[in-house]
C-alpha positions, 0 to 999 in steps of 0.5 A: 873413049872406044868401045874397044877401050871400053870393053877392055877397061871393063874386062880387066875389072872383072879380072880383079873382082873374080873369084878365082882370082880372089881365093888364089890371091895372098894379099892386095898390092898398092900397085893393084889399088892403083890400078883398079882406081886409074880403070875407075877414074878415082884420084887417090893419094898414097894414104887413101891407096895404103887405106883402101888396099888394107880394107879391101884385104879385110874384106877379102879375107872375111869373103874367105871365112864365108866361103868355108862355110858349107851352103850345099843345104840351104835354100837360095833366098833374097832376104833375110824374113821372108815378105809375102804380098797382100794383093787385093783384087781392083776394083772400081769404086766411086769416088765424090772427094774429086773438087776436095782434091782439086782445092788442095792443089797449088792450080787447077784449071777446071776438073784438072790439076794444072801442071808446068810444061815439060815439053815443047809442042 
């Protein structure tokens, strides 16, 4: 695929899923569904086209219910609860369970833990 392809493909996806387009749009077409699954290289039947289009219509209408709400006020947030780090400062310390460790392992070779090769020299 060209990347002019490429570009365009992604251009008229975006086209489907902006905002404008979706607070001017009444209802989705099957022919719309069809569409944006050749874009996304989906093979879909009439029954999954029908399925999908009357789903994405319901969560089109519920992105509209949401919009009417007025969040002029409310402060952007990424989660719910907020969650706060506990950091702890680095320290060093001494550690005397390094041969424990080592038996624990499925090889060794010395004071090392032997590993497979991921690379050829």
């Amino acid at each position: 695929m060209k990347i002019e392809e490429y570009i365009n493909k992604i251009f008229l996806i975006n086209y489907y899923l902006d905002k404008k387009y979706i607070k001017g749009m009444t209802k989705i077409t099957k022919e719309e569904v069809k569409k944006v699954a050749h874009l996304a290289r989906l093979e879909l039947n009439e029954n999954e086209i029908s399925n999908h289009a009357e789903q994405l219509e319901k969560i089109l209408d519920y992105i509209r219910q949401l919009e009417k709400i007025d969040t002029d006020d409310i402060p952007c947030t990424t989660r719910a609860i907020e969650v706060i780090n506990v950091f702890r400062n680095d320290e060093k310390k001494n550690s005397d369970c390094n041969e424990e460790l080592l038996e624990l392992s499925p090889s060794r070779e010395d004071r090392y833990f032997k590993v497979p090769k991921i690379m050829n020299e």
